[in-house]
N, C-alpha and C positions, 0 to 999 in steps of 0.2 A: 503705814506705807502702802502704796497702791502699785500694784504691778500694770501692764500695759494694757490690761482688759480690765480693769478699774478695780479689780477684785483685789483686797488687803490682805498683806500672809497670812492672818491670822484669820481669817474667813478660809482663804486655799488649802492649806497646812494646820487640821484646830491642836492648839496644845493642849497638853493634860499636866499641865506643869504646877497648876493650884491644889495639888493635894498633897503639900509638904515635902513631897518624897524627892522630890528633883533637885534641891538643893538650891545655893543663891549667886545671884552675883553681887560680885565684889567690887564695884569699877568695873574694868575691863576683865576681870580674873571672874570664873565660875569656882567654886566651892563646893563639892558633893563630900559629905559626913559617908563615912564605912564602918562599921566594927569586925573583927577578925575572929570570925568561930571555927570551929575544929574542921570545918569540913572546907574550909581555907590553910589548911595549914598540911606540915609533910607527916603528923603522924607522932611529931615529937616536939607540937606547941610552936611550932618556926612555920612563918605562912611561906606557903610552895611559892615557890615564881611564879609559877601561870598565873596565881591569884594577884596578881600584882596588874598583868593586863585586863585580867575579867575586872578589878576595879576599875581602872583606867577605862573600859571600853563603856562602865555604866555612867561614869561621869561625862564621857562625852554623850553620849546619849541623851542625859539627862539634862546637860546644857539645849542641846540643839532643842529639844523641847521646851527649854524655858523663852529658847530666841523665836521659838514659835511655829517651829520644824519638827511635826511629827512624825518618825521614819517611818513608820508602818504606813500612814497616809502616803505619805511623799512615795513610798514603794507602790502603794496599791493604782495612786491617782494618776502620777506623771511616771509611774514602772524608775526611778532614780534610787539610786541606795548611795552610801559612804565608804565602801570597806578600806581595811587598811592598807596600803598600798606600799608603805616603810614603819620598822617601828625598829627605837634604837631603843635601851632601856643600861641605865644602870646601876646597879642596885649597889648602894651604899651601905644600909645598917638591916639587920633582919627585923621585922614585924613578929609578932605572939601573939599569940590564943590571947582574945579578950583586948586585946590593943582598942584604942578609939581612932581611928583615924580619919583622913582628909585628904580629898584628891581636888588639887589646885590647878586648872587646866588655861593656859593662856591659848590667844590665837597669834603665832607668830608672822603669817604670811596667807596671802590669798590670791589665786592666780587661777586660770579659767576655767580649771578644771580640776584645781587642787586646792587643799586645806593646808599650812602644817601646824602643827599645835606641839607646846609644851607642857607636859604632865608632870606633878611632883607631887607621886605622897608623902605624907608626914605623917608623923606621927610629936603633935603638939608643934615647936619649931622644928623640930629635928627630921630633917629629908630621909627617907629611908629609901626611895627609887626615884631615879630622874627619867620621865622619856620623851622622847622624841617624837612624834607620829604624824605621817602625809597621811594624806585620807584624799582620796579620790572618788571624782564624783563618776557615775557608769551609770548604762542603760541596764533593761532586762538581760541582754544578748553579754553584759558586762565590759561593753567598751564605753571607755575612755567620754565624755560628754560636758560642754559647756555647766557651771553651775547657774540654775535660774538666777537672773538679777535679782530677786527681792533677798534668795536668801545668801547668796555673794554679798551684798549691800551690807546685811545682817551680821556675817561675819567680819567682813572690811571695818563695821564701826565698833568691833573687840580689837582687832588688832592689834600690836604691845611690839615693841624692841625685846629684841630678847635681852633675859638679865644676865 
C-alpha cells in the first residue's frame, strides 16, 4: 500500500513483527499467546486485574506491529501515539500462576481519529475478561489528530461486527 508521497507503510512505519514474539493473525482476529507468572498475579496465584490490561495493552501493540505500525517509529517520526482513551473490562473467571493464555483482539470500529477494539482473554475456550477499548490517535502536545490514511486503511480492512 503506498501512501500519497509514494512511500508504502511498511518502508514509513518498519515492523519488527518477524521475530515470533508478536503473535498472528487469525482472519480478521489478532492472537497474542501470554503465560501468567507470579509477578502477574495478587500474591496468592490469582492474576491481579491490572494484569489483565498490561496483557491486553501488549497485544495491541503487537498487532499494530504486525499490520506494519511501529509505535516507537510512528512516535518518533510523525510525533502520533495511541493511548487509551475508554477501556471497559469485565472480568468473568480468574486466571493462575502458570495459566497459558490468549488475547484475541478484534477491530470493531474506525473513525478519524479513533480505534475501538474488542479484547478477550482466554484461557483455552474459556473467556476469563472481555474489553472494550477506544484508543485515540494524538499529536505530541496530546490532542486529539486525524489517523494517517495508510494506517486507518490498515485498520478499516480488520474490521469485524461485534459478536
Amino acid at each position: 500500500m503506498r501512501d500519497t508521497d509514494g512511500e508504502t507503510l511498511s518502508e514509513a512505519l518498519p515492523a519488527a513483527g518477524g521475530d515470533g514474539l508478536a503473535g498472528r493473525f487469525d482472519g480478521a482476529q489478532h492472537r497474542f499467546p501470554v503465560r501468567v507468572y507470579w509477578e502477574d498475579t495478587d500474591g496468592s496465584g490469582i492474576m491481579y486485574h491490572a494484569s489483565y490490561l498490561r496483557f491486553a495493552e501488549r497485544a495491541r501493540t503487537e498487532m499494530l506491529r504486525l499490520m506494519g505500525t511501529n509505535q516507537g517509529m510512528l512516535l518518533a517520526r510523525e510525533g502520533l501515539a495511541f493511548p487509551v482513551r475508554r477501556a471497559e473490562v469485565d472480568f468473568l473467571s480468574p486466571a493462575q500462576i502458570d495459566d497459558h493464555l490468549e488475547v484475541v483482539t478484534r477491530v470493531l470500529s474506525v473513525r478519524n481519529a479513533t480505534v475501538l477494539l474488542e479484547q478477550g482473554i482466554r484461557r483455552g475456550e474459556q473467556m476469563l475478561a472481555r474489553l472494550v477499548i477506544r484508543l485515540a490517535c494524538v499529536n505530541r502536545g496530546g490532542r486529539p489528530v486525524r489517523i494517517p490514511a495508510m494506517i486507518k486503511a490498515a485498520f478499516g480492512r480488520l474490521e469485524t461486527a461485534p459478536a
